[in-house]
C-alpha positions in Angstrom: 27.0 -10.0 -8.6 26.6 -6.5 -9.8 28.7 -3.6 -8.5 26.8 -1.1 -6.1 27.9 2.2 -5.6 28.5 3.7 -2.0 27.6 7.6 -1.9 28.0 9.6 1.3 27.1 13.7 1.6 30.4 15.1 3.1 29.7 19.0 2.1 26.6 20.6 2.6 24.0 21.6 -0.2 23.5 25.0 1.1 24.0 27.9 -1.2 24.4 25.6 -4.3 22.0 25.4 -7.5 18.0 24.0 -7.0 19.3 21.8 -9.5 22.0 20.4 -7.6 20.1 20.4 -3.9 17.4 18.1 -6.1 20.5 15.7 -7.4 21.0 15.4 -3.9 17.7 14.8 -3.0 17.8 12.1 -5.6 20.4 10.5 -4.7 18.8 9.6 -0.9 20.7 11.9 0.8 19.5 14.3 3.6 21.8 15.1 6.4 25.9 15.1 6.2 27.4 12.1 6.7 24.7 10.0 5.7 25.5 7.3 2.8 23.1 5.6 0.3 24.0 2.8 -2.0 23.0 2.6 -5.5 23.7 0.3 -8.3 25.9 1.2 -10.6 24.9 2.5 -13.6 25.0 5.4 -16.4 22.1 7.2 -14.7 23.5 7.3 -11.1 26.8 8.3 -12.3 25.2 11.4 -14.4 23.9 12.3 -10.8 27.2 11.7 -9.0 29.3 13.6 -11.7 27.0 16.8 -11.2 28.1 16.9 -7.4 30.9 15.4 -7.2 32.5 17.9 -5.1 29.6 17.5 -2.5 30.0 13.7 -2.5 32.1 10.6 -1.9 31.9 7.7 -3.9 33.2 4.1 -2.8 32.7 1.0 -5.0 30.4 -2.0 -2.4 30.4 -5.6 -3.7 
């Protein structure tokens, strides 16, 4: 079974870098508190890593 990746929004986008409101975007997330899950791999992790301080991350089997 491979390893999925919970990722919630817990800070808001707001003021940040078009770059980083379109990671978020990416990601599936649109409103605070909402999660997505994603499987994980280099290419979601990339994403994670460049808003990691918007973001929580917990691993979902």
């Amino acid at each position: 079974m491979a390893l999925q990746l919970k990722v919630t929004l817990v800070r808001s986008a707001i003021n940040r870098s078009e770059s980083q409101k379109r990671t978020v975007k990416g990601l599936g997330l649109t409103k605070l508190h909402r999660s997505a899950v994603h499987p994980d791999n280099d290419a979601i992790r990339g994403m994670i890593r460049k808003v990691q301080h918007l973001v929580t991350v917990e691993p979902v089997e």
